[in-house]
C-alpha positions as CSV (number, residue, x, y, z in Angstrom):
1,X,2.3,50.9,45.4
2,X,2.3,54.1,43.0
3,X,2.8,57.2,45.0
4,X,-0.2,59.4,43.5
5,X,0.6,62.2,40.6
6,X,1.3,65.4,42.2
7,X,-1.7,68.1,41.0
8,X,0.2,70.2,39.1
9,X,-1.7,72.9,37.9
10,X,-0.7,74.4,34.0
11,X,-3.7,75.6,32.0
12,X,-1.5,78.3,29.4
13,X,1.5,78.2,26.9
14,X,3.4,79.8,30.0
15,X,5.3,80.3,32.7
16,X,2.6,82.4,35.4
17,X,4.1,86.1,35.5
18,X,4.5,87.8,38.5
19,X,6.6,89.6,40.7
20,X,8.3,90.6,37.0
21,X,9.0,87.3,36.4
22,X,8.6,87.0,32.5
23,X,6.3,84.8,29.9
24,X,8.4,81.8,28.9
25,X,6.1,80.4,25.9
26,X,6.4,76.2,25.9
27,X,7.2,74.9,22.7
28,X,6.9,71.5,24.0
29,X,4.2,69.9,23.6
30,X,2.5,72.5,21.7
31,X,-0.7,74.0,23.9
32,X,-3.9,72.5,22.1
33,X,-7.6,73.2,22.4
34,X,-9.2,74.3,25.5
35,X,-11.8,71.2,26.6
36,X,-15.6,72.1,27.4
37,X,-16.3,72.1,30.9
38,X,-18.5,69.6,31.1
39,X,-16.1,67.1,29.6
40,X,-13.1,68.1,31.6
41,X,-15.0,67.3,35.0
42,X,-16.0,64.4,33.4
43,X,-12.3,63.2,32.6
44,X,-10.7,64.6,35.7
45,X,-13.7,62.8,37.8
46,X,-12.6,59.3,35.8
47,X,-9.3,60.1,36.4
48,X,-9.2,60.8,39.8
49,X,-11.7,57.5,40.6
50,X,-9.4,55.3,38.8
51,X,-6.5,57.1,40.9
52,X,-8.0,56.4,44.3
53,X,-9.1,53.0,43.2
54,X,-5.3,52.2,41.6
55,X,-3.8,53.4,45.1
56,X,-5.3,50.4,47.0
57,X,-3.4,48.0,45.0
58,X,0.2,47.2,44.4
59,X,2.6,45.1,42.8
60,X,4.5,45.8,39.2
61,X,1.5,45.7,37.1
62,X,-0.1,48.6,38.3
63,X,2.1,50.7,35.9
64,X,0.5,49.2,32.9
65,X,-3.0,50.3,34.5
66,X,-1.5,54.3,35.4
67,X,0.0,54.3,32.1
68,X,-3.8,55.6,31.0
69,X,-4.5,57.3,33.8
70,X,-1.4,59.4,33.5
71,X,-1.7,59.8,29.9
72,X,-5.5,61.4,30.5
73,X,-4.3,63.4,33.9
74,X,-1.1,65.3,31.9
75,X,-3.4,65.5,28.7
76,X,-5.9,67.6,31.0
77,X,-3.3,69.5,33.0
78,X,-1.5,70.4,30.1
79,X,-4.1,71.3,27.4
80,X,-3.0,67.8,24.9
81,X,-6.1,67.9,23.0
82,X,-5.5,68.8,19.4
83,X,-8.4,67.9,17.5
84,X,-11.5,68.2,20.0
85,X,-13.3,65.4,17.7
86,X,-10.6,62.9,18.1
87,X,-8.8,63.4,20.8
88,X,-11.9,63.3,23.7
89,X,-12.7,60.0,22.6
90,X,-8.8,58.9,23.0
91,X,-9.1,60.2,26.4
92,X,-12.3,58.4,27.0
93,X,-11.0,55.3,26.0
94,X,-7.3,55.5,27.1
95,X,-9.7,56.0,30.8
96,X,-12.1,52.5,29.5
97,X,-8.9,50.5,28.9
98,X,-7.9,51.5,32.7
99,X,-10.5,50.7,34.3
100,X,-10.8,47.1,32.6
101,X,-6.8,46.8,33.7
102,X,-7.8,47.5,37.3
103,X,-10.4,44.9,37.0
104,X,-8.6,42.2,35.5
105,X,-5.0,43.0,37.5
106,X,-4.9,39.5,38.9
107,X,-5.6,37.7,35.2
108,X,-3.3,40.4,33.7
109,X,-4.5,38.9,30.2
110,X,-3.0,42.2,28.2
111,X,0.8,40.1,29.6
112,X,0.1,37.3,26.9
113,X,-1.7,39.5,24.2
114,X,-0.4,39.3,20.8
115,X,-0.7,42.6,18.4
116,X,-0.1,46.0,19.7
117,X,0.5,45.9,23.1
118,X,0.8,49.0,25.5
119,X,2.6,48.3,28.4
120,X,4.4,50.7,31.5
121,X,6.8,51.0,34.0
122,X,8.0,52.9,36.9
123,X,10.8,54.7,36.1
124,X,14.2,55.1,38.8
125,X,14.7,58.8,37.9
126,X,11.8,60.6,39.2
127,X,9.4,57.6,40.0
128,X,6.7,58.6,37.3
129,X,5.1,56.1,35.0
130,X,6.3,55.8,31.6
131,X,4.6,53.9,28.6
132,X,6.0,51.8,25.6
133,X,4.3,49.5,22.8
134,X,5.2,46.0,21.9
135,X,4.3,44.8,18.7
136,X,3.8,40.9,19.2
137,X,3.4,38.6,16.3
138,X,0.7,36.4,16.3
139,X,2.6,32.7,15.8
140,X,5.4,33.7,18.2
141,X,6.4,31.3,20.9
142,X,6.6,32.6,24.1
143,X,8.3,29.4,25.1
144,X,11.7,30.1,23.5
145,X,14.2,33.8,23.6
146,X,13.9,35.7,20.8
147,X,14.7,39.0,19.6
148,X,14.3,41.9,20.3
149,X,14.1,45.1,17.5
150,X,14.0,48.6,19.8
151,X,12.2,51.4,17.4
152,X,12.8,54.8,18.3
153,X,10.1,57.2,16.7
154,X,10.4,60.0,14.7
155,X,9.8,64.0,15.9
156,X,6.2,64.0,17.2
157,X,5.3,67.3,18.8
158,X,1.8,66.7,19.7
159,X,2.3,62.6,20.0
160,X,2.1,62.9,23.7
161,X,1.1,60.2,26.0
162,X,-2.1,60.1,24.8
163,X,-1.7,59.7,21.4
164,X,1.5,57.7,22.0
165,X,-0.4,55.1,23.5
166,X,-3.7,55.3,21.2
167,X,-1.0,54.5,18.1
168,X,0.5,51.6,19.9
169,X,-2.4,50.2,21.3
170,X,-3.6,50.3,16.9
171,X,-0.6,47.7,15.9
172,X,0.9,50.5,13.7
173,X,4.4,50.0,13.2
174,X,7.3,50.7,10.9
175,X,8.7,47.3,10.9
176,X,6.9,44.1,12.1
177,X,9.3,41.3,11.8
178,X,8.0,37.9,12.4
179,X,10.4,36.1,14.6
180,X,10.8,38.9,17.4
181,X,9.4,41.6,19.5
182,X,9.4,44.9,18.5
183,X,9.5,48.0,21.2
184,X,8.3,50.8,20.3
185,X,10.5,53.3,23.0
186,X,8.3,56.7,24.3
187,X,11.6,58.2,25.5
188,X,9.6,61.3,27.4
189,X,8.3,62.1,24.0
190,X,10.2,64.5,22.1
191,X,13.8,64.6,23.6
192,X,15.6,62.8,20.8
193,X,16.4,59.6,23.1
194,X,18.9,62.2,25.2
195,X,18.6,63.0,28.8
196,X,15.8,61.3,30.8
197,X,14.7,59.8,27.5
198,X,17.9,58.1,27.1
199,X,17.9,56.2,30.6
200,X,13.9,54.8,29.4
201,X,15.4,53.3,26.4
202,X,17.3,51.1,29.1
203,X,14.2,51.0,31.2
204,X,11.9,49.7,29.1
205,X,14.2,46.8,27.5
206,X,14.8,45.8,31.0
207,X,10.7,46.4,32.0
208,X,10.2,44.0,28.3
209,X,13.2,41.5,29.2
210,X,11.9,40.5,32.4
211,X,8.6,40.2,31.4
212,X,9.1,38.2,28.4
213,X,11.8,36.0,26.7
214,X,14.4,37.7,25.3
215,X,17.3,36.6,23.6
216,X,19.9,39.0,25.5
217,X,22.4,38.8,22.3
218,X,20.0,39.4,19.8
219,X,18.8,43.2,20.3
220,X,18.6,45.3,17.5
221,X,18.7,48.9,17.5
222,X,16.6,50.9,15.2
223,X,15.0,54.2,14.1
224,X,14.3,57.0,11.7
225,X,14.2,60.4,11.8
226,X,14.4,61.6,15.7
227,X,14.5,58.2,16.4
228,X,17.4,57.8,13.8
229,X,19.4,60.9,15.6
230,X,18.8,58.2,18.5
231,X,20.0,55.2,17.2
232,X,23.2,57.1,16.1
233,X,23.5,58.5,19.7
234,X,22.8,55.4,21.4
235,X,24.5,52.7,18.9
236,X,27.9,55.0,19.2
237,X,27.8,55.8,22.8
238,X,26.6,51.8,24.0
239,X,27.5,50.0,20.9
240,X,28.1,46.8,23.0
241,X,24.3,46.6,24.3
242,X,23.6,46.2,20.3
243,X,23.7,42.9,18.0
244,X,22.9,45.8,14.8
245,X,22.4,49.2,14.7
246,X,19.9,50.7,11.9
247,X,20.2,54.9,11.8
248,X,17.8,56.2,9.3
249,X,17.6,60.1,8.7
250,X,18.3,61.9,11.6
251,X,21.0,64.1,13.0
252,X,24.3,62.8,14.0
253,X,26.1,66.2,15.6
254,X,24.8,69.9,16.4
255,X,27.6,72.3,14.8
256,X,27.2,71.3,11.3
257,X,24.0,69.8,11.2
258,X,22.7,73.7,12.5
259,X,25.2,75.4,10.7
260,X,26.3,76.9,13.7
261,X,29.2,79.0,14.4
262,X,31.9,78.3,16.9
263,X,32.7,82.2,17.5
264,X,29.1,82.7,18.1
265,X,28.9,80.0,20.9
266,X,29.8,80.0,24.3
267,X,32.8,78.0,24.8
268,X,31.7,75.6,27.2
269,X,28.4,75.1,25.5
270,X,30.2,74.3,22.4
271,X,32.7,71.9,24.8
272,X,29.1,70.0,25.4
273,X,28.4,69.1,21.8
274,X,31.1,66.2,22.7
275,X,28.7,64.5,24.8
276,X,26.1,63.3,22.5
277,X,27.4,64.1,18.9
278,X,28.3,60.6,17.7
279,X,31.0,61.3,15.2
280,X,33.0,61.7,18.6
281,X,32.2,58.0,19.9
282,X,32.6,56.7,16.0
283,X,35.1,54.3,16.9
284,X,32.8,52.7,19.2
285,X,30.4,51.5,16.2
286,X,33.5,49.5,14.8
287,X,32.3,47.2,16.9
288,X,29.3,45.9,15.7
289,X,27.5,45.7,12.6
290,X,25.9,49.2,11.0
291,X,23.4,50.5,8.6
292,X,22.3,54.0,7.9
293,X,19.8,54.9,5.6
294,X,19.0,58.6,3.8
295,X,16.6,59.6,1.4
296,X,18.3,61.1,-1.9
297,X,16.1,64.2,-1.4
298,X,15.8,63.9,2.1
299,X,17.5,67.3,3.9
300,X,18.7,64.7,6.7
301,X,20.6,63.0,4.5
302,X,23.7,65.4,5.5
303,X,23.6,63.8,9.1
304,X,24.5,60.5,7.1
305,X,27.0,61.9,5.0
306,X,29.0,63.2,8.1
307,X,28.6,60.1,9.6
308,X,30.2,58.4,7.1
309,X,33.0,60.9,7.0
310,X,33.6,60.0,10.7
311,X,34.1,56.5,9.7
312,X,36.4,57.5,6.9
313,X,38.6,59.3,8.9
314,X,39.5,56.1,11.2
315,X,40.2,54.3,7.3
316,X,36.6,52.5,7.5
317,X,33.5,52.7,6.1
318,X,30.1,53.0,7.0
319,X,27.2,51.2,4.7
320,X,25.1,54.0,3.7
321,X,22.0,53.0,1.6
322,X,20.4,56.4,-0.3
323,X,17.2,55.6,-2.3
324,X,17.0,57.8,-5.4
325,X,14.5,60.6,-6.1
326,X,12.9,59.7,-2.1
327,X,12.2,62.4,0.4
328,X,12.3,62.3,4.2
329,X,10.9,58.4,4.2
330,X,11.6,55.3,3.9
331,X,11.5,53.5,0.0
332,X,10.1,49.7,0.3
333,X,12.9,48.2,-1.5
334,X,15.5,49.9,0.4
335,X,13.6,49.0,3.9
336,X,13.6,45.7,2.7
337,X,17.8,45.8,2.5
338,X,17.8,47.6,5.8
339,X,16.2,44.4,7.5
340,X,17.9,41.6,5.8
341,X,20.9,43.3,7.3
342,X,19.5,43.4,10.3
343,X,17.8,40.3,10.6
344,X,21.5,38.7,9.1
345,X,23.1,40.0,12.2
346,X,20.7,38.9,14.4
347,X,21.0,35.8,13.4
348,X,24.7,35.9,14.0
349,X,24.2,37.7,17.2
350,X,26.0,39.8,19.9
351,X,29.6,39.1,20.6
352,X,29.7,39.5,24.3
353,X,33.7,39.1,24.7
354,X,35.0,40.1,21.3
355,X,38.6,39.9,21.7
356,X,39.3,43.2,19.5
357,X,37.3,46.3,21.3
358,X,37.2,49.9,20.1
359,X,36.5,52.2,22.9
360,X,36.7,56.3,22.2
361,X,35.1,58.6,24.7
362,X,35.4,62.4,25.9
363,X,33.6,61.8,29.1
364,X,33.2,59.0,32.1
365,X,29.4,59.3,31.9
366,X,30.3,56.8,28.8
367,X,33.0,54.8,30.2
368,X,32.6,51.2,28.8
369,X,32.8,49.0,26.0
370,X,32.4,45.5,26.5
371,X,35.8,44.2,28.6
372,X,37.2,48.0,28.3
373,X,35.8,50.4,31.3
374,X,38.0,54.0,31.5
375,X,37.9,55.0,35.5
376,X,39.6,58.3,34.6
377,X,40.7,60.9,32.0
378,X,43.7,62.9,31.8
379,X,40.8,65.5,30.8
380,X,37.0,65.4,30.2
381,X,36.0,66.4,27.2
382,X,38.9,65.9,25.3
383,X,39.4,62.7,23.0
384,X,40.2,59.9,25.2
385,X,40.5,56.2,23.4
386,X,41.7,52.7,23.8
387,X,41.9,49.8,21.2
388,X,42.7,46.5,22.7
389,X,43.3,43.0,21.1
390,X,43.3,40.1,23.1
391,X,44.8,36.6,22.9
392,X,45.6,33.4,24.0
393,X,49.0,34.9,25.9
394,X,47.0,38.5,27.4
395,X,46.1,41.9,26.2
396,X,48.2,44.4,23.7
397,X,46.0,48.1,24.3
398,X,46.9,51.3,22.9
399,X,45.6,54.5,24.8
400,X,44.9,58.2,24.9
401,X,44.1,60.4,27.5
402,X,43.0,57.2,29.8
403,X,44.4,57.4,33.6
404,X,42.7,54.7,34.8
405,X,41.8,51.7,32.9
406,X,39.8,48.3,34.2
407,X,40.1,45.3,31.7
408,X,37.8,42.4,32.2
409,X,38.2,40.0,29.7
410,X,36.9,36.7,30.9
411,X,39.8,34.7,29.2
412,X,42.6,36.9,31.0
413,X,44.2,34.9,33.9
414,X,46.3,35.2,36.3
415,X,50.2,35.9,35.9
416,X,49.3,37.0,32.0
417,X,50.7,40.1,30.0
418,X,49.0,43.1,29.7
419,X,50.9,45.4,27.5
420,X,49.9,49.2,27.6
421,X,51.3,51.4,25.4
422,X,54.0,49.0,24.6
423,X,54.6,48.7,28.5
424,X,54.3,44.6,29.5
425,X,52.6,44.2,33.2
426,X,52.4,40.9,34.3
427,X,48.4,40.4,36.2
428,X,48.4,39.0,39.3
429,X,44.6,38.7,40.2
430,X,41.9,38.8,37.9
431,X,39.0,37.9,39.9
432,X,37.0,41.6,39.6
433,X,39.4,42.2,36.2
434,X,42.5,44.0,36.7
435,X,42.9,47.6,37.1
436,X,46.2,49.9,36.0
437,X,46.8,53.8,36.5
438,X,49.1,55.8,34.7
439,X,51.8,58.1,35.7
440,X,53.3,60.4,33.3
441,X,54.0,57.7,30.8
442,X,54.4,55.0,33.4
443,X,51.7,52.4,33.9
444,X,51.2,50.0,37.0
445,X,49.1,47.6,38.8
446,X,46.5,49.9,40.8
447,X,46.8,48.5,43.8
448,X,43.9,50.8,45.8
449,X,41.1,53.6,44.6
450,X,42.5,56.6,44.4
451,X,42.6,59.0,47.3
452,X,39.9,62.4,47.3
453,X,37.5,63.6,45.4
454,X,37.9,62.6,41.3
455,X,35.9,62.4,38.5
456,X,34.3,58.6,37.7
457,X,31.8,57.3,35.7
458,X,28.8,58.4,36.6
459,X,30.1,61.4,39.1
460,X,31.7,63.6,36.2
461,X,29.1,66.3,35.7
462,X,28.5,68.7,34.0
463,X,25.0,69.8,35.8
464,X,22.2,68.1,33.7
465,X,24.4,64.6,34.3
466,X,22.2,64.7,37.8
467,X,19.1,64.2,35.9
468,X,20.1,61.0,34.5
469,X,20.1,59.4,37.7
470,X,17.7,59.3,40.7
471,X,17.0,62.6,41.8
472,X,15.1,64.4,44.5
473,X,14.7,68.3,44.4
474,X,14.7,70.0,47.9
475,X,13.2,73.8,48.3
476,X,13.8,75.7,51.1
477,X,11.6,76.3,54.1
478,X,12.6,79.7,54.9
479,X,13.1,82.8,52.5
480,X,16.8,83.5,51.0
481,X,19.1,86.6,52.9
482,X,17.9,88.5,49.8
483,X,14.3,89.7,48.2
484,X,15.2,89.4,44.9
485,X,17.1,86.3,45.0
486,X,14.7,84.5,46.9
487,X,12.3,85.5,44.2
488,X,14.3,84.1,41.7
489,X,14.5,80.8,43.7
490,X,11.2,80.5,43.9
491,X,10.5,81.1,40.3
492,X,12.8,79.4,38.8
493,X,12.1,76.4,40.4
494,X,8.3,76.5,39.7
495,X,9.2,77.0,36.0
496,X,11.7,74.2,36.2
497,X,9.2,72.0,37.9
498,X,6.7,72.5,35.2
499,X,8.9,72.0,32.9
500,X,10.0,69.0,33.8
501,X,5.9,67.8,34.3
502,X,5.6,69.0,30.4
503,X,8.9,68.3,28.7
504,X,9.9,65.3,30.6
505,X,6.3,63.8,31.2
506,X,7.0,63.0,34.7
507,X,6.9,64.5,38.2
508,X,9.7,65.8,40.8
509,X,10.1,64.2,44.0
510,X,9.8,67.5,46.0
511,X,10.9,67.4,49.6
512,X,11.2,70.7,52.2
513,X,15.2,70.8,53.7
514,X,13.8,69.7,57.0
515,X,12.0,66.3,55.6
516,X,15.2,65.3,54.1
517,X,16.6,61.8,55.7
518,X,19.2,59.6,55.9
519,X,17.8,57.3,52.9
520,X,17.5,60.3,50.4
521,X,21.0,61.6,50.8
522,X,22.0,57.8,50.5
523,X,19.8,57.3,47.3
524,X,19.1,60.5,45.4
525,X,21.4,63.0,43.9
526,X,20.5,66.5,45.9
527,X,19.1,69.5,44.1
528,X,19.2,72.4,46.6
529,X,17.5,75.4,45.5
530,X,18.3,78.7,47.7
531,X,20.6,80.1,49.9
532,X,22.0,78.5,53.4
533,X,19.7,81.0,55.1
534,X,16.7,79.6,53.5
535,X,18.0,75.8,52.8
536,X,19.3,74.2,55.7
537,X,20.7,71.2,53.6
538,X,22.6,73.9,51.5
539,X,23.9,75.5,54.9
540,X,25.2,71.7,55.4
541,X,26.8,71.6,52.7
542,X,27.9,75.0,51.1
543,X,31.3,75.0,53.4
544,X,32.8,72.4,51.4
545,X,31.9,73.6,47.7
546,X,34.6,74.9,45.5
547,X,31.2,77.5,45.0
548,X,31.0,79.4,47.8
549,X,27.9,82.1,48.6
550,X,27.5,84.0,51.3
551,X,24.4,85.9,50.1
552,X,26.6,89.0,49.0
553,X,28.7,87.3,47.1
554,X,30.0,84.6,45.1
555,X,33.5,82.9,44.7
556,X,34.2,80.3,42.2
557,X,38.1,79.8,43.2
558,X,40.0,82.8,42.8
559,X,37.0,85.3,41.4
560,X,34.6,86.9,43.2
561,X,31.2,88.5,42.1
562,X,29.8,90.4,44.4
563,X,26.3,91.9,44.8
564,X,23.7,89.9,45.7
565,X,22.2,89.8,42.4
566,X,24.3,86.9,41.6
567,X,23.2,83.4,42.4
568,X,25.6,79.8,41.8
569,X,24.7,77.5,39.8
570,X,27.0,73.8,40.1
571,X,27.1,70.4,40.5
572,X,29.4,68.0,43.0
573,X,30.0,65.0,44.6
574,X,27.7,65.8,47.8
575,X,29.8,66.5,51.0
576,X,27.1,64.2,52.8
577,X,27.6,61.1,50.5
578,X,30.1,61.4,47.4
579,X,28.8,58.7,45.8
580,X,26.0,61.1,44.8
581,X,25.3,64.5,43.3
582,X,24.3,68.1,45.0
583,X,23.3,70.5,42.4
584,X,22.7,74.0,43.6
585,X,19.7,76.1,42.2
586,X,19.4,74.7,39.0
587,X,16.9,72.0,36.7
588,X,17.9,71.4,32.9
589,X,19.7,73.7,31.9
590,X,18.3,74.1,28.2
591,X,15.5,75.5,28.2
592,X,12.2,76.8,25.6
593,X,13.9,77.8,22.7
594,X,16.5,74.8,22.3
595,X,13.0,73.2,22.3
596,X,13.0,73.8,19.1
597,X,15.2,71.2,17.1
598,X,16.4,68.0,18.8
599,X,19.9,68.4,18.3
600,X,19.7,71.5,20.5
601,X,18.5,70.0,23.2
602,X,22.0,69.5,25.4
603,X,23.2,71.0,28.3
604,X,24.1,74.4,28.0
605,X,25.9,75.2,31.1
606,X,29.3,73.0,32.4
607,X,29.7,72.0,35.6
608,X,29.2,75.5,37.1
609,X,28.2,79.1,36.2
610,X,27.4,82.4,38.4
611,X,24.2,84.0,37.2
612,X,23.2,87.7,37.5
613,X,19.2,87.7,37.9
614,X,18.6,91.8,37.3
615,X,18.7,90.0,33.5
616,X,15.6,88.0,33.4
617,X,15.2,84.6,33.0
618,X,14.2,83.8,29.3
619,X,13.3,80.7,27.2
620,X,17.6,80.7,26.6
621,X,19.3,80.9,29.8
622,X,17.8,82.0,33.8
623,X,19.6,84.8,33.6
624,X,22.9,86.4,32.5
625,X,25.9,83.9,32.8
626,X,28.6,86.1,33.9
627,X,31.1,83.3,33.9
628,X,30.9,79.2,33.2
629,X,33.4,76.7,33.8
630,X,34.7,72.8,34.2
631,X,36.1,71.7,37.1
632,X,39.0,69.4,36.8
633,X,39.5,65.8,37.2
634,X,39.7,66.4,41.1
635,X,36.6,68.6,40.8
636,X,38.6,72.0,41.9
637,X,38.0,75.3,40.1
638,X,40.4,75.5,36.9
């Protein structure tokens, strides 16, 4: 059953101000119209109705009934209503289409609909509903796999739930093949397909893959604009999910694409630019077939040409169509080129075991490509690569920064040759695919995991790396040692909580340090806001942090900052269960004004920093950052 939607209560552009505690104006989504009275009660009266009736029920399909529910309830809390003429009636029908849902659940007849299709799902990282739109043909046989083209939109500021849903539900669509599904991702909205948006793309092809038949090896991946900065993104950092990838417009980096300035940059927040920017994973898109597409007079265009000059750097090239004289859209005859290509590899389809594989990476968050998996770095965030070439008589792989390597070609058998770095290691068992670690220069058989704490995919940081898993945020039953810190706390997370309900289009999973059990620390990463005075699960934990605080100070490793106007901010592997996350006192960590382009919307703090809070927060950082830093590949202080 859905757990209700938490009444969240945001009715301005900003963060409430008290206690001193500043304005932070949202820039996303924008704050629209205010809605009459009369036809608010009426909507939140529906809404709550539907809720209570929706509650009683359970089973998957409830999602596609909350999708509408939801869409109306955040539209309310969060003033979504742009144009009072159109938008009330959206909300009144988005409310009429739930409430024929929840009387049809056991038919279900919108699962065998053909047209534009809104369907939902519930998503692992915070539990909240999320929406996406199928465009089905008409003739297409539901009998037989076929394939699937995921859309990612453009930049939509105002295209909120709501309206997300209303243009779905209308059939609109950039590209409506006729032998295929098309997906048309939500993505939380307006993160460019990064963050919590990135783990729906995955969500929702899963959510459309077991509910209808989908030709695993025939995916395409496609999008313009935003939705083109997220093909690029996605197609370079999971190029082996993809039978195509189609980028058109749309960033492909933050430096040069902002004209940014490294001097002017923090260092670790420039360090961060090498998880997403896809010039740094270019390698990876050598192994599958890829089409951009710019505009001649389209400013985007830029993002292309530095995509390309990625691929000419590694001595290939990358087929860039530019229509002439064509702004920031697409031209008919060169959309028609961009899906015979794709529908050309389609046809030809995803090469599950290739036996050449490009693999370049900078961090173990992206650790995989096809047979190829990296289980540890001689340093995140530096270039780290392998290219492997398989054959009849083993493996020959080349490698940089790579200290752990898994290969699981199916074809490798026992008592073959893998040779690393021109190093020949005869396999002995292949069953799980064979593992090696390096020494120095020296390779070998790994014959057990590694002892202690070390970085691995998926427990590598750097803080906002716990939001892309499940999460559960735990506030403190008791006030911090300190006034003014416990203020912060409790401000801080408020704004982050909003935030999230806004930006994110989803709701924490809030728990009080004494309701914590067994199951969450066993399921959820832990984000602990306050000190071990006020947070009993921070008490449990703070002894065995690298970050230590005492409430008059803090020590990151051999500096101290004392005074207690300084509050940590880190991630780890939590003390009660490494195989999960602890994040002390912070949410994302870019905030309002990175709001404001997509390609600034990346973490902004590593895997710890030390804040002083007599600066106040701001729509840039929640405080002054006195000091930032990695840890290292056996998550100890630098």
């Amino acid at each position: 059953m859905l757990r209700p939607l938490l009444a969240l209560v945001l009715v301005s552009s900003f963060v409430t101000a008290a206690d001193g505690w500043p304005n932070i104006p949202r820039k996303l989504p924008p704050v629209g119209k205010e809605v009459p009275e009369a036809d608010a009660k009426r909507l939140r009266a529906t809404v709550d109705e539907l809720n209570t009736a929706l509650a009683k029920q359970s089973g998957a399909l409830t999602a596609d009934v909350a999708v509408f529910t939801k869409a109306v309830d955040l539209a309310l809390r969060h003033r979504e209503f742009y144009d009072l003429v159109k938008d009330l009636p959206k909300a009144d029908w988005a409310l009429a289409q739930a409430r024929e849902r929840l009387d049809k659940l056991k038919a279900a007849p919108w699962t065998t609909q053909r047209g534009g299709v809104v369907r939902g799902y519930v998503s692992s990282l915070d539990d909240s509903v999320q929406p996406y739109g199928l465009i089905i043909p008409d003739k297409l046989d539901f009998g037989k796999p076929c394939p699937l083209y995921v859309w990612l939109h453009g930049r939509g500021d105002n295209d909120t739930d709501l309206h997300f849903i209303k243009g779905r539900a209308g059939g609109g669509s950039e590209i409506k093949p006729g032998d295929g599904i098309v997906l048309h991702v939500f993505g939380r909205q307006c993160v460019g397909f990064k963050s919590a948006g990135e783990i729906d793309v995955f969500e929702a092809i899963a959510h459309v893959q077991a509910n209808y038949k989908i030709d695993p090896d025939r995916v395409a991946l496609m999008g313009f604009s935003m939705g083109g900065a997220g093909a690029k993104h996605l197609g370079a950092h999971y190029a082996d999910h993809w039978a195509v990838m189609h980028a058109g417009a749309g960033f492909a980096e933050t430096r040069r694409y902002l004209n940014l300035k490294i001097e002017e940059t923090p260092t670790w927040e420039a360090t961060l630019w090498g998880l997403y920017d896809s010039p740094d994973y270019v390698r990876n898109l050598f192994n599958i077939p890829v089409i951009a597409y710019s505009g001649e007079e389209d400013t985007q265009m830029k993002a292309g040409i530095i995509l390309g000059e990625a691929y000419e750097a590694h001595g290939k090239k990358l087929e860039h169509l530019i229509a002439p004289k064509t702004g920031h859209k697409y031209h008919p005859d060169y959309m028609k080129q961009v899906m015979a290509f794709t529908t050309a590899a389609l046809a030809k389809g995803r090469t599950t075991a290739p036996e050449q594989v490009y693999f370049q990476t900078k961090t173990l968050r992206y650790a995989k490509q096809y047979w190829v998996e990296a289980l540890g770095l001689g340093e995140h965030w530096k270039d780290a690569r392998v290219d492997a070439q398989a054959d009849a008589k083993g493996i020959t792989a080349t490698t940089s920064n790579i200290t752990r390597l898994r290969l699981t070609w199916p074809k490798l058998k026992s008592g073959a040759t893998v040779t690393l770095d021109g190093q020949a290691l005869k396999v002995n068992t292949v069953k799980d695919g064979a593992v090696f670690e390096r020494s120095g220069d020296t390779w070998t058989l790994a014959k057990d995991e590694p002892s202690g704490l070390h970085k691995s995919p998926g427990l590598q940081g750097p803080i906002d790396d716990a939001f892309m898993s499940r999460f559960l945020i735990v506030l403190p039953s008791k006030p911090c040692a300190d006034t003014a810190v416990d203020t912060w706390v409790k401000k801080e997370s408020a704004h982050q909580r909003t935030r999230w309900s806004a930006l994110m289009r989803g709701e924490w999973r809030v728990k009080q340090d004494s309701e914590v059990t067994a199951e969450d620390i066993a399921s959820s990463n832990l984000i602990l806001w306050g000190d071990a005075t006020a947070n009993s699960v921070t008490a449990k934990v703070m002894g065995k942090l690298p970050v230590q605080w005492d409430g008059t100070s803090v020590t990151v490793g051999a500096k101290s900052f004392t005074g207690a106007q300084h509050v940590p901010v880190c991630v780890y592997p939590n003390p009660l269960n490494p195989a999960k996350y602890v994040v002390l006192n912070s949410g994302l960590t870019f905030r309002e004004a990175h709001d404001k382009t997509n390609s600034q919307q990346n973490p902004k703090l590593p895997d710890w920093a030390v804040i002083d809070i007599r600066t106040p927060a701001s729509d840039t950082a929640p405080g002054k950052i006195v000091d930032a830093g990695f840890f290292d590949e056996r998550w100890q202080v630098k």
